[in-house]
mmCIF entry with sequence, helices, sheets and N, C-alpha, C, O atoms, coordinates in Angstrom:
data_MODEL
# 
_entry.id   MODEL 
# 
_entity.id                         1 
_entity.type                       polymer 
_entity.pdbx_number_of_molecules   1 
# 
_entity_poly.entity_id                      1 
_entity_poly.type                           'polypeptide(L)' 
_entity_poly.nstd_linkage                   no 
_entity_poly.nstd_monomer                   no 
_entity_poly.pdbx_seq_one_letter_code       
;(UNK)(UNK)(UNK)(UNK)(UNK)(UNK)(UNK)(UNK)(UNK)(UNK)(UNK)(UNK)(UNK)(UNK)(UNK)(UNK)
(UNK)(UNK)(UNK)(UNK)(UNK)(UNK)(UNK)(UNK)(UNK)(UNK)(UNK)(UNK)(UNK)(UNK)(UNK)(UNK)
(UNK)(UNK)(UNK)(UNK)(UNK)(UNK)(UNK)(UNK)(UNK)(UNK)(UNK)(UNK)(UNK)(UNK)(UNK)
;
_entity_poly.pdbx_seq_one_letter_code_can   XXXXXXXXXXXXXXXXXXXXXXXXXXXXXXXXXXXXXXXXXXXXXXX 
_entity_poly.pdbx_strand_id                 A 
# 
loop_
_entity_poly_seq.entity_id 
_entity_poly_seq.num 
_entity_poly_seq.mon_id 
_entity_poly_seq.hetero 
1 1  UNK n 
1 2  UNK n 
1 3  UNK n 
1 4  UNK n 
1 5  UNK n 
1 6  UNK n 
1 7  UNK n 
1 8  UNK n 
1 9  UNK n 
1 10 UNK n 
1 11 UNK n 
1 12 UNK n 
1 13 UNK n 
1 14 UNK n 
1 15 UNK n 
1 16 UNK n 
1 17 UNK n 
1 18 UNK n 
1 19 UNK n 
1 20 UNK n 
1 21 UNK n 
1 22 UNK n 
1 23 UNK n 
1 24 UNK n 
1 25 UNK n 
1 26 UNK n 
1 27 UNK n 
1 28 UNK n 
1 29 UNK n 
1 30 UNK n 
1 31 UNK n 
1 32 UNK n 
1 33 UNK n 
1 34 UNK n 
1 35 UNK n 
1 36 UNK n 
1 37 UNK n 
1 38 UNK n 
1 39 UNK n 
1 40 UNK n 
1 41 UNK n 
1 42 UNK n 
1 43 UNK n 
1 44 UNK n 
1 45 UNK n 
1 46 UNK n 
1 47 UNK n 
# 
_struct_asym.id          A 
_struct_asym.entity_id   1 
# 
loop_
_struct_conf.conf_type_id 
_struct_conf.id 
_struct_conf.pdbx_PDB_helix_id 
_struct_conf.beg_label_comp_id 
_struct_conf.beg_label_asym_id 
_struct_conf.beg_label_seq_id 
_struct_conf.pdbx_beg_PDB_ins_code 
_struct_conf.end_label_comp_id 
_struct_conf.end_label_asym_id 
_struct_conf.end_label_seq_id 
_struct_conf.pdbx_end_PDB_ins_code 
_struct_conf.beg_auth_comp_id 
_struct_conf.beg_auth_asym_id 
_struct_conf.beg_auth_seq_id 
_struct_conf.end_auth_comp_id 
_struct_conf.end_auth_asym_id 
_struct_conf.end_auth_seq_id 
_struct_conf.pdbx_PDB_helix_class 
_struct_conf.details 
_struct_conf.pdbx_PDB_helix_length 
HELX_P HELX_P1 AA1 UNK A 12 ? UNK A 27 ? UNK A 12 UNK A 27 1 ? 16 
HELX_P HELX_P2 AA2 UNK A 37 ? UNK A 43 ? UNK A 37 UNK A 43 1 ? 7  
# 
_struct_conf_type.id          HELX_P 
_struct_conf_type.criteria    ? 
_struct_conf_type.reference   ? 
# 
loop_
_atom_site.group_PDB 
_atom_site.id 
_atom_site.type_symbol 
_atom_site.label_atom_id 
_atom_site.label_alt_id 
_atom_site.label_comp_id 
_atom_site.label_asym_id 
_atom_site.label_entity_id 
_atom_site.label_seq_id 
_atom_site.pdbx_PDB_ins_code 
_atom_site.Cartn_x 
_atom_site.Cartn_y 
_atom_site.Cartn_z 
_atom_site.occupancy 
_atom_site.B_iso_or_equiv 
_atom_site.pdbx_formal_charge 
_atom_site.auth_seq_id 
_atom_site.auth_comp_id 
_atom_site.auth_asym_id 
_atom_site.auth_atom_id 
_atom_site.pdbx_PDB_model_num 
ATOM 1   N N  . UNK A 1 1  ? -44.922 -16.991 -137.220 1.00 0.00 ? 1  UNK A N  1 
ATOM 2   C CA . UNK A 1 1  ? -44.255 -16.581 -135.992 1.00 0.00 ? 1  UNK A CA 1 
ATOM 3   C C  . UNK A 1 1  ? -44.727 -17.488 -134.855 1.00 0.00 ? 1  UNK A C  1 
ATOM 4   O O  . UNK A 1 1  ? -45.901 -17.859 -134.897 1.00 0.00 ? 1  UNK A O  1 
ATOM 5   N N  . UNK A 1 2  ? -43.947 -17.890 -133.841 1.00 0.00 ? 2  UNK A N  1 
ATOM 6   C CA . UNK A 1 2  ? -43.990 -18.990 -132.869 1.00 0.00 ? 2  UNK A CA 1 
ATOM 7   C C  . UNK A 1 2  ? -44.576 -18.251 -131.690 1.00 0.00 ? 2  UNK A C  1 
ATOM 8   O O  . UNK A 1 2  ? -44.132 -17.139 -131.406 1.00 0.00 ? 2  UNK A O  1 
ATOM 9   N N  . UNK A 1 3  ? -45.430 -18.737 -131.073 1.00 0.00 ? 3  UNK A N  1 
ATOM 10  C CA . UNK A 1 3  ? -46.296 -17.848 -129.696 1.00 0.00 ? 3  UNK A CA 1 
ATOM 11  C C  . UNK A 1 3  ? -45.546 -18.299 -128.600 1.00 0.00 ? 3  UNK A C  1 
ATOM 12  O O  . UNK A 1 3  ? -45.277 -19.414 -128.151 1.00 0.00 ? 3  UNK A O  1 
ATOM 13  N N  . UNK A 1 4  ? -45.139 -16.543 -128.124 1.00 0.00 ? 4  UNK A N  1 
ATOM 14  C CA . UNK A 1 4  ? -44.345 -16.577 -126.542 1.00 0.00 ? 4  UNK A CA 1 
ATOM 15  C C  . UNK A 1 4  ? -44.637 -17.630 -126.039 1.00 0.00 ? 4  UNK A C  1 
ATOM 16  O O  . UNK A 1 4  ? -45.648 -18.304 -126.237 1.00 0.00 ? 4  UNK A O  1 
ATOM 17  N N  . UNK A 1 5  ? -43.248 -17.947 -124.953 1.00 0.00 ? 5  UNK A N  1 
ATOM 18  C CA . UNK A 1 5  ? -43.512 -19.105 -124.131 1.00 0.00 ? 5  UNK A CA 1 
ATOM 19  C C  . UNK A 1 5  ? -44.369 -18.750 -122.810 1.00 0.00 ? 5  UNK A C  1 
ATOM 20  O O  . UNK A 1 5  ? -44.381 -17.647 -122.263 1.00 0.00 ? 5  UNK A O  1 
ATOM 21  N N  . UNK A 1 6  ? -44.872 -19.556 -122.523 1.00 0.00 ? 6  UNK A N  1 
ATOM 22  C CA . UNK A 1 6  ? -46.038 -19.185 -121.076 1.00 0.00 ? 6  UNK A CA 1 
ATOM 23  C C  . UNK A 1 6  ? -45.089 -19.650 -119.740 1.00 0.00 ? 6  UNK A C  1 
ATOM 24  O O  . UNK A 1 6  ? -44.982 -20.855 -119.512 1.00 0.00 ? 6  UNK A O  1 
ATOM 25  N N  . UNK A 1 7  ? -44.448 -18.727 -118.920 1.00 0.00 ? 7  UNK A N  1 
ATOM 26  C CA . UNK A 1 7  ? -43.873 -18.863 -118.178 1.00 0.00 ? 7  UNK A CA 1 
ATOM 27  C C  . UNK A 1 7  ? -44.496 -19.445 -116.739 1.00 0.00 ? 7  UNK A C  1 
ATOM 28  O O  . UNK A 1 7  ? -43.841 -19.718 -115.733 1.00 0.00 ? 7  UNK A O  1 
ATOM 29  N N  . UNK A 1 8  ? -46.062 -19.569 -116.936 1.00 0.00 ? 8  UNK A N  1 
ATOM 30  C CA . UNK A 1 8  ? -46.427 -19.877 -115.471 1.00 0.00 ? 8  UNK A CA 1 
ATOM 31  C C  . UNK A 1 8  ? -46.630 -21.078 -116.101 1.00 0.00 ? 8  UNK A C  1 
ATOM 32  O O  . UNK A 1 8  ? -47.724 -21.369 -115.619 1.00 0.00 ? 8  UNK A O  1 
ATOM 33  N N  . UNK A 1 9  ? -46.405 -21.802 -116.692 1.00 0.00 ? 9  UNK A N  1 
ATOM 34  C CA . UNK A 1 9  ? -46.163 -23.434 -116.820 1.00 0.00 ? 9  UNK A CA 1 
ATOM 35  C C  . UNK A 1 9  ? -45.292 -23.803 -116.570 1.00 0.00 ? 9  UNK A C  1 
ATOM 36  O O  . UNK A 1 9  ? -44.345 -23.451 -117.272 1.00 0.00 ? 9  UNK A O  1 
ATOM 37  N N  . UNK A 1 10 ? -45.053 -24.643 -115.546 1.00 0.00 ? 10 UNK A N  1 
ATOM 38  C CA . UNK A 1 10 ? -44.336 -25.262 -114.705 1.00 0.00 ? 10 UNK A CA 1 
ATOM 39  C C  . UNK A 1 10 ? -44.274 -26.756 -114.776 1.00 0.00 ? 10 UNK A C  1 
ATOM 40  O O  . UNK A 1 10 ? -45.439 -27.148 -114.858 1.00 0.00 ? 10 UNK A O  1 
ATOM 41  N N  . UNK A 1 11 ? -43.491 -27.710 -114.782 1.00 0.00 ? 11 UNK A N  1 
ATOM 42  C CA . UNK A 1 11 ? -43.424 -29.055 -114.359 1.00 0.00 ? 11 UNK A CA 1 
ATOM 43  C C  . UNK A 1 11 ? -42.436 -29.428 -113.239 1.00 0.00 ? 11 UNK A C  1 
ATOM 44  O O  . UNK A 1 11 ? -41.282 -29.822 -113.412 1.00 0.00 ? 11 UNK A O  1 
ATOM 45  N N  . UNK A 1 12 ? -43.042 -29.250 -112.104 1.00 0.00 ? 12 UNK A N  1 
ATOM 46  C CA . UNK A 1 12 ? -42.182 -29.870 -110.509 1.00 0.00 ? 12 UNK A CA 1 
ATOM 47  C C  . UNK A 1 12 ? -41.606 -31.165 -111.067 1.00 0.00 ? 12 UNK A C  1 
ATOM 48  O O  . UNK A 1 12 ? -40.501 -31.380 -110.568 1.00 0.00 ? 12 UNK A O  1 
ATOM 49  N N  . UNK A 1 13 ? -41.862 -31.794 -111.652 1.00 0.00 ? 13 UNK A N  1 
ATOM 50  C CA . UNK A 1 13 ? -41.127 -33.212 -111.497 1.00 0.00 ? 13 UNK A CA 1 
ATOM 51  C C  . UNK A 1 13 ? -40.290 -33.030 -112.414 1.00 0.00 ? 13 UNK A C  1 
ATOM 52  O O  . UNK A 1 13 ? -39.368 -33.730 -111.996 1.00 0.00 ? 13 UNK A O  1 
ATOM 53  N N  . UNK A 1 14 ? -39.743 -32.357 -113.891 1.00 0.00 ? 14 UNK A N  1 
ATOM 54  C CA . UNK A 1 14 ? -39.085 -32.041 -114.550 1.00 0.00 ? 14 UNK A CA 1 
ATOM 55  C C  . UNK A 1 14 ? -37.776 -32.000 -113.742 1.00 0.00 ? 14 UNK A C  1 
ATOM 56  O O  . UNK A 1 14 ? -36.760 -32.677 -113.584 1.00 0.00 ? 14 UNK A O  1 
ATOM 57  N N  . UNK A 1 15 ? -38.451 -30.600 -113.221 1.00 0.00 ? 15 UNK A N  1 
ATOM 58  C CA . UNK A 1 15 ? -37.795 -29.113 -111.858 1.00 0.00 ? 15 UNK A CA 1 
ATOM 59  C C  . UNK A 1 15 ? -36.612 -29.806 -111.256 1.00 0.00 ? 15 UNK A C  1 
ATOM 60  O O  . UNK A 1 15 ? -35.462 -29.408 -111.075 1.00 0.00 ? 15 UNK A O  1 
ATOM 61  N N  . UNK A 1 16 ? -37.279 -31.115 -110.954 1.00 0.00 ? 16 UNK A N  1 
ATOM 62  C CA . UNK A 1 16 ? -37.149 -32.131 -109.263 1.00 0.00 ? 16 UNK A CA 1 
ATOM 63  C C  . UNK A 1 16 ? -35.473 -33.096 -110.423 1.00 0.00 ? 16 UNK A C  1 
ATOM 64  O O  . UNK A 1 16 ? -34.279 -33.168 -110.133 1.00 0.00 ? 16 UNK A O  1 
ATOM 65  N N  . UNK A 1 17 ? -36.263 -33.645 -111.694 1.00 0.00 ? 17 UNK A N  1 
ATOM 66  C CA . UNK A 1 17 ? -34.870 -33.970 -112.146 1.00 0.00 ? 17 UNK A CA 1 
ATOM 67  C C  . UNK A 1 17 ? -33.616 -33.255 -112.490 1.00 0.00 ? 17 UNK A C  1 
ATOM 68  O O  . UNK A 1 17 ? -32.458 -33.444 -112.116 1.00 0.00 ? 17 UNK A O  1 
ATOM 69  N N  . UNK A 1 18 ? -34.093 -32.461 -113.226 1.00 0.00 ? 18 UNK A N  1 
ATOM 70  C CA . UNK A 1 18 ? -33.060 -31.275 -113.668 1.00 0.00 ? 18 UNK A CA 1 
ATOM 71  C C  . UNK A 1 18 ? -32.009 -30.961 -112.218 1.00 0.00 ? 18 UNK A C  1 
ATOM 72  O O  . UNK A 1 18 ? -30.789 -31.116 -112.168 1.00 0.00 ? 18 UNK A O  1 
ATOM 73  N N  . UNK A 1 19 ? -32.597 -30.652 -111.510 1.00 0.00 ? 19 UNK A N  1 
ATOM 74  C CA . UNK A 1 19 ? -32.062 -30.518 -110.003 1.00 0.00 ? 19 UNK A CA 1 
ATOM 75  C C  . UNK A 1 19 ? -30.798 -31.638 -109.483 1.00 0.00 ? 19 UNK A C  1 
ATOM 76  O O  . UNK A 1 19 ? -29.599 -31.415 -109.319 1.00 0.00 ? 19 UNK A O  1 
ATOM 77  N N  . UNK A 1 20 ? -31.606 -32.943 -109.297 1.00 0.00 ? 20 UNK A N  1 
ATOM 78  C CA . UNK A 1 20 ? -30.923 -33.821 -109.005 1.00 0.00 ? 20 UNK A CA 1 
ATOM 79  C C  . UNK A 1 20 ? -30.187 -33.976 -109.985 1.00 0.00 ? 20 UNK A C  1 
ATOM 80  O O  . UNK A 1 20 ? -29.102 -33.584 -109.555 1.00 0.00 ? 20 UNK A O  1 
ATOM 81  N N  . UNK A 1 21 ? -29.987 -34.389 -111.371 1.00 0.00 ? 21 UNK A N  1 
ATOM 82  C CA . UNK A 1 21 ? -29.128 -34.372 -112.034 1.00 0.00 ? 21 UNK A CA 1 
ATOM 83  C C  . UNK A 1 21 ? -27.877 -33.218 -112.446 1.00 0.00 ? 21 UNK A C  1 
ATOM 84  O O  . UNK A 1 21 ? -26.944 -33.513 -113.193 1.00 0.00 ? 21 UNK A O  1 
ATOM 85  N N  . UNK A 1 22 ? -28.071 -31.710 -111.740 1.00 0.00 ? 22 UNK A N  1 
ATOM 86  C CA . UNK A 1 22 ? -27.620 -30.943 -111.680 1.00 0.00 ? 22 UNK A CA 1 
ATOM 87  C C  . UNK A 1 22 ? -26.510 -31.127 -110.379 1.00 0.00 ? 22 UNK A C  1 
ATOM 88  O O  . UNK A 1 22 ? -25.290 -30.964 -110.417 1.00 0.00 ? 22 UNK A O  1 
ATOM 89  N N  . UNK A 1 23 ? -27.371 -31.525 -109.215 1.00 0.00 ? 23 UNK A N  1 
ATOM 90  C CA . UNK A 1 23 ? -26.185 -31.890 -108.405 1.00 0.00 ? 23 UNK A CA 1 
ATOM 91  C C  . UNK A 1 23 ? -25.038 -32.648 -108.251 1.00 0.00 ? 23 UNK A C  1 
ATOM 92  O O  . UNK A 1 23 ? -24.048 -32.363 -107.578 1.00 0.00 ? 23 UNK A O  1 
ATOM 93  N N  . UNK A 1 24 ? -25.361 -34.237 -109.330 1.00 0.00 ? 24 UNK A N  1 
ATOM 94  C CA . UNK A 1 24 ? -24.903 -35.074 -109.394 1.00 0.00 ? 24 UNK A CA 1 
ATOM 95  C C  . UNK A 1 24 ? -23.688 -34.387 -110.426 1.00 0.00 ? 24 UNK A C  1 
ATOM 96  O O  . UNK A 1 24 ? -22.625 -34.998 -110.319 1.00 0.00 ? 24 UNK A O  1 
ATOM 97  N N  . UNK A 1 25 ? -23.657 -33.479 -111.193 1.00 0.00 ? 25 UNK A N  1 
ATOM 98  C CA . UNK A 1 25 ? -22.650 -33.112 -112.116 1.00 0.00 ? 25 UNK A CA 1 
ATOM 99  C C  . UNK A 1 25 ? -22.048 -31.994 -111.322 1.00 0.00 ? 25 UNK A C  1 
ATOM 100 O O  . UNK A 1 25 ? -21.108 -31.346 -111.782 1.00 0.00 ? 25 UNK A O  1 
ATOM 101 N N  . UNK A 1 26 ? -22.419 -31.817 -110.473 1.00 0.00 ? 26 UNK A N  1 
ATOM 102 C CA . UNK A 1 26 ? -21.583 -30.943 -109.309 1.00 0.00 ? 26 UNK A CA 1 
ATOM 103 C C  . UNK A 1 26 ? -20.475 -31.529 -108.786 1.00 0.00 ? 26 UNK A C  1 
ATOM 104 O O  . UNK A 1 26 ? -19.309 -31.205 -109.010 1.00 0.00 ? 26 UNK A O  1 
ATOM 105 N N  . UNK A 1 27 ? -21.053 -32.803 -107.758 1.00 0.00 ? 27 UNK A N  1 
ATOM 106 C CA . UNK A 1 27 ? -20.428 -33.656 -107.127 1.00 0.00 ? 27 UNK A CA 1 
ATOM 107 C C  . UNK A 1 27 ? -19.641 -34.227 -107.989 1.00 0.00 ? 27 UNK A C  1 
ATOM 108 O O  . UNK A 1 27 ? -18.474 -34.205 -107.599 1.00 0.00 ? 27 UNK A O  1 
ATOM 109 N N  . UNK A 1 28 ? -19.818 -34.834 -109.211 1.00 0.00 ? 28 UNK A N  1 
ATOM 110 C CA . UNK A 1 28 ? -18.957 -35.796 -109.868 1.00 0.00 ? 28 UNK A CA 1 
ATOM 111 C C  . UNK A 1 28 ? -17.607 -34.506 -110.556 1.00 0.00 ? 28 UNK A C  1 
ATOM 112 O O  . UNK A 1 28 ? -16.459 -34.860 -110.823 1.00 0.00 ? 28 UNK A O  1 
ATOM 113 N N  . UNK A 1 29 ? -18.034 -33.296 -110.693 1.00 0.00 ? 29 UNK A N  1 
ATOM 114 C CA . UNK A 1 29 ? -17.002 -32.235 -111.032 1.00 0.00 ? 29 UNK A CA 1 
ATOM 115 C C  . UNK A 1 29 ? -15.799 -31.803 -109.864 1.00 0.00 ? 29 UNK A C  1 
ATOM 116 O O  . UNK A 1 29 ? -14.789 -31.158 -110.146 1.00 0.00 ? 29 UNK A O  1 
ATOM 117 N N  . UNK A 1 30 ? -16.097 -32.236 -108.692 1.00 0.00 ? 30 UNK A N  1 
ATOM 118 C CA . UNK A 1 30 ? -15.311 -31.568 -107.477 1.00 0.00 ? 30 UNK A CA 1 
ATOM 119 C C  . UNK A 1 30 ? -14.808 -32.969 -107.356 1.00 0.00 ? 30 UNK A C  1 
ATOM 120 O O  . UNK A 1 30 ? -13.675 -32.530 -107.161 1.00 0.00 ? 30 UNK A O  1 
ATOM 121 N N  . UNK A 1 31 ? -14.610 -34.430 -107.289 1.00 0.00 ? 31 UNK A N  1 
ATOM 122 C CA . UNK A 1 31 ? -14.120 -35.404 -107.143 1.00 0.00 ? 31 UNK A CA 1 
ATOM 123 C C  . UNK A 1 31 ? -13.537 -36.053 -107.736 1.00 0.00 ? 31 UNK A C  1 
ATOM 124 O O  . UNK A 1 31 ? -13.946 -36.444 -108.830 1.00 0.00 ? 31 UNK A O  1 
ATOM 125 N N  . UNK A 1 32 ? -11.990 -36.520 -107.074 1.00 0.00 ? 32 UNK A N  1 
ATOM 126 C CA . UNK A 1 32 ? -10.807 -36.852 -108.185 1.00 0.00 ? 32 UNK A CA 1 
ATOM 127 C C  . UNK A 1 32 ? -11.050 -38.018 -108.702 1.00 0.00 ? 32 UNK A C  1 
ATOM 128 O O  . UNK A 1 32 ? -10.192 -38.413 -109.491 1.00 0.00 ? 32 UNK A O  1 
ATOM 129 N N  . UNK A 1 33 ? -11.801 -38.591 -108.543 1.00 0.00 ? 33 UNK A N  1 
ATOM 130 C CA . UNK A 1 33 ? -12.283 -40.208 -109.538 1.00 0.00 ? 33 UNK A CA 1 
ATOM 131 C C  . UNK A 1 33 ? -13.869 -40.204 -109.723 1.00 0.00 ? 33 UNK A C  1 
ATOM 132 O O  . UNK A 1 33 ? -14.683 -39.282 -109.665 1.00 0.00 ? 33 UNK A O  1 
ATOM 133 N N  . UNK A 1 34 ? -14.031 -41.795 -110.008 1.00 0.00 ? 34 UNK A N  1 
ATOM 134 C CA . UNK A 1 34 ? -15.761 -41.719 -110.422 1.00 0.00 ? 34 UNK A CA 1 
ATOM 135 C C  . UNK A 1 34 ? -16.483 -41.812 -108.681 1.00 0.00 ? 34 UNK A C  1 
ATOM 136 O O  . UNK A 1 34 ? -15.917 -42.135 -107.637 1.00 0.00 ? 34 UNK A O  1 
ATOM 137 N N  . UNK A 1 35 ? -17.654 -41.465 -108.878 1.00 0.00 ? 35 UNK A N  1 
ATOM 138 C CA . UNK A 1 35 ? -18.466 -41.327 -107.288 1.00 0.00 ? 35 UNK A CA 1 
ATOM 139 C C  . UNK A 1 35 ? -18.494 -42.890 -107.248 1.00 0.00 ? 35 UNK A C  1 
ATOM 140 O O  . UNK A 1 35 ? -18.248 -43.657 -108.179 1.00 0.00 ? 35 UNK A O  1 
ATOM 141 N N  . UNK A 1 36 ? -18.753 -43.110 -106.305 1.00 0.00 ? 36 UNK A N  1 
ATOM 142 C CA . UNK A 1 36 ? -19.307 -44.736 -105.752 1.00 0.00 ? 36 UNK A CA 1 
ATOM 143 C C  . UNK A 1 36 ? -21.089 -44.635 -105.940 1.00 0.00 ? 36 UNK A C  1 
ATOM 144 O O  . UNK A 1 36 ? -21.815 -43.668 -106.172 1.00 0.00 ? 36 UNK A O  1 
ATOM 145 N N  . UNK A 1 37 ? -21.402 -46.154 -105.716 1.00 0.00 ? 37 UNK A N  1 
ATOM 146 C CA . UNK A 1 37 ? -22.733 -45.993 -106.002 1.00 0.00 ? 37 UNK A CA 1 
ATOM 147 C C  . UNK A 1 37 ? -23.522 -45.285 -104.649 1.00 0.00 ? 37 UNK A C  1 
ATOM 148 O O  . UNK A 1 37 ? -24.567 -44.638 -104.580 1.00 0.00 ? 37 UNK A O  1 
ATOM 149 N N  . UNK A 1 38 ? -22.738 -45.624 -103.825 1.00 0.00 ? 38 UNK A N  1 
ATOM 150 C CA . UNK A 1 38 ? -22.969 -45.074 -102.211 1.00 0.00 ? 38 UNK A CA 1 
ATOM 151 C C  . UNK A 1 38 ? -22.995 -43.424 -102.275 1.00 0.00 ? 38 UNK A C  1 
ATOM 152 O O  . UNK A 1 38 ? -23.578 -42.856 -101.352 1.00 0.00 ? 38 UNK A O  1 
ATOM 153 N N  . UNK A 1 39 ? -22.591 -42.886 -102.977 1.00 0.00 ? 39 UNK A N  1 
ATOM 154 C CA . UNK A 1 39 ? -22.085 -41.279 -103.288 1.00 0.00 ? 39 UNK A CA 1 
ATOM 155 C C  . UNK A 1 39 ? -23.361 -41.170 -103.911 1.00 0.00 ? 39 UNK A C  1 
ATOM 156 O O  . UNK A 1 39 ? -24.156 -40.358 -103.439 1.00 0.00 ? 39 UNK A O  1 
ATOM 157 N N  . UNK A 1 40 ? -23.626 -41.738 -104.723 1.00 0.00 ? 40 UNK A N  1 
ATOM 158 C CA . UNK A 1 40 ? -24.479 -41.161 -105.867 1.00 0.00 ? 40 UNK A CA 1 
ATOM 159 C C  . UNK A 1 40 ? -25.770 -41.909 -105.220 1.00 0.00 ? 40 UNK A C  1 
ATOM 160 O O  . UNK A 1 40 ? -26.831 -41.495 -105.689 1.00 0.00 ? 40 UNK A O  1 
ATOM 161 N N  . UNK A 1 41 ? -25.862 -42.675 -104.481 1.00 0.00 ? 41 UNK A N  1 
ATOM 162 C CA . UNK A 1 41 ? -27.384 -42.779 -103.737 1.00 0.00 ? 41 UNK A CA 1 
ATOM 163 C C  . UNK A 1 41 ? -27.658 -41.616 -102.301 1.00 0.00 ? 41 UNK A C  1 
ATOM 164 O O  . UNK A 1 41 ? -28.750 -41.124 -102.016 1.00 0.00 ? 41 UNK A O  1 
ATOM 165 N N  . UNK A 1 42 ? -26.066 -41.327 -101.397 1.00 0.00 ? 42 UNK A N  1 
ATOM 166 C CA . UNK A 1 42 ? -26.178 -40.428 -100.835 1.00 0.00 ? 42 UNK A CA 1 
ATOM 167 C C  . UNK A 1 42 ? -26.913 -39.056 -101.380 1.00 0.00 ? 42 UNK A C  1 
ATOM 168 O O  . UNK A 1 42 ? -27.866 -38.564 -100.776 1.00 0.00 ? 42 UNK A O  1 
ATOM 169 N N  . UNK A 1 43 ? -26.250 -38.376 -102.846 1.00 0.00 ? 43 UNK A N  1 
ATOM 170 C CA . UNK A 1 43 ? -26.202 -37.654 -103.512 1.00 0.00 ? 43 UNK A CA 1 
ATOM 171 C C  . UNK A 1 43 ? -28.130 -37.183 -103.988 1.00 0.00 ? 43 UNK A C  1 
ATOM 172 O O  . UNK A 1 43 ? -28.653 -36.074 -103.877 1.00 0.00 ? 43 UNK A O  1 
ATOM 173 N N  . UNK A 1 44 ? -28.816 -38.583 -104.544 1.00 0.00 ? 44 UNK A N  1 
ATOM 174 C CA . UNK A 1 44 ? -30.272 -38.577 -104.434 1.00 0.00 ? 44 UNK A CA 1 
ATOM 175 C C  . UNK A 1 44 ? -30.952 -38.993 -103.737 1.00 0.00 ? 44 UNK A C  1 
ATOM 176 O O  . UNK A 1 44 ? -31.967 -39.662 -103.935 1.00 0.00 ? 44 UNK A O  1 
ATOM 177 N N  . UNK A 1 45 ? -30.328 -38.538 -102.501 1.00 0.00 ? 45 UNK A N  1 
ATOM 178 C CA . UNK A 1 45 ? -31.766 -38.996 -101.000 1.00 0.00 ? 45 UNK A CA 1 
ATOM 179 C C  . UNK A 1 45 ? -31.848 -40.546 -100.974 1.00 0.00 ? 45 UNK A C  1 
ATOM 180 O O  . UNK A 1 45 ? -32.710 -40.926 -100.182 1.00 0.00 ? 45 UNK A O  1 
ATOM 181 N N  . UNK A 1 46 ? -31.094 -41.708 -101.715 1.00 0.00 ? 46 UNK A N  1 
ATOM 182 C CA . UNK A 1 46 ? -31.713 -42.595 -101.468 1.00 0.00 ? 46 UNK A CA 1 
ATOM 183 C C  . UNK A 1 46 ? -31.066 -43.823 -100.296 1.00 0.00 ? 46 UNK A C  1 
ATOM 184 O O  . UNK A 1 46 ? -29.968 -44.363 -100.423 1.00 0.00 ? 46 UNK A O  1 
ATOM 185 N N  . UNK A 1 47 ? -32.009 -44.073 -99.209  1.00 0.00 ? 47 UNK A N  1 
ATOM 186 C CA . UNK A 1 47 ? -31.338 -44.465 -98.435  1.00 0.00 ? 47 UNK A CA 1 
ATOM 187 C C  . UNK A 1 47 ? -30.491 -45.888 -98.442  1.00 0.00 ? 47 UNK A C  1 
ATOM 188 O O  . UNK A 1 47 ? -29.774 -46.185 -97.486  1.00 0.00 ? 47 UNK A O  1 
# 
């Protein structure tokens, strides 16, 4: 038998991708063509 998962283990930087890549399939779902690279650097904070 496999031992419960430990829920107070955490990885923020996982967290931090999952996230951003979560938004990016947001944005690219609500827009009638592909994003620009400008979209998708807007999209991850990058200036």
């Amino acid at each position: 038998m496999s031992e419960p998962l430990d829920v107070r283990l955490r990885d923020e930087q996982a967290l931090d991708e999952i996230e951003l890549t979560s938004d990016l399939i947001i944005a690219a779902s609500e827009h009638p063509g592909p994003l620009t690279q400008q979209q998708v650097d807007d999209i991850l904070g990058i200036p």
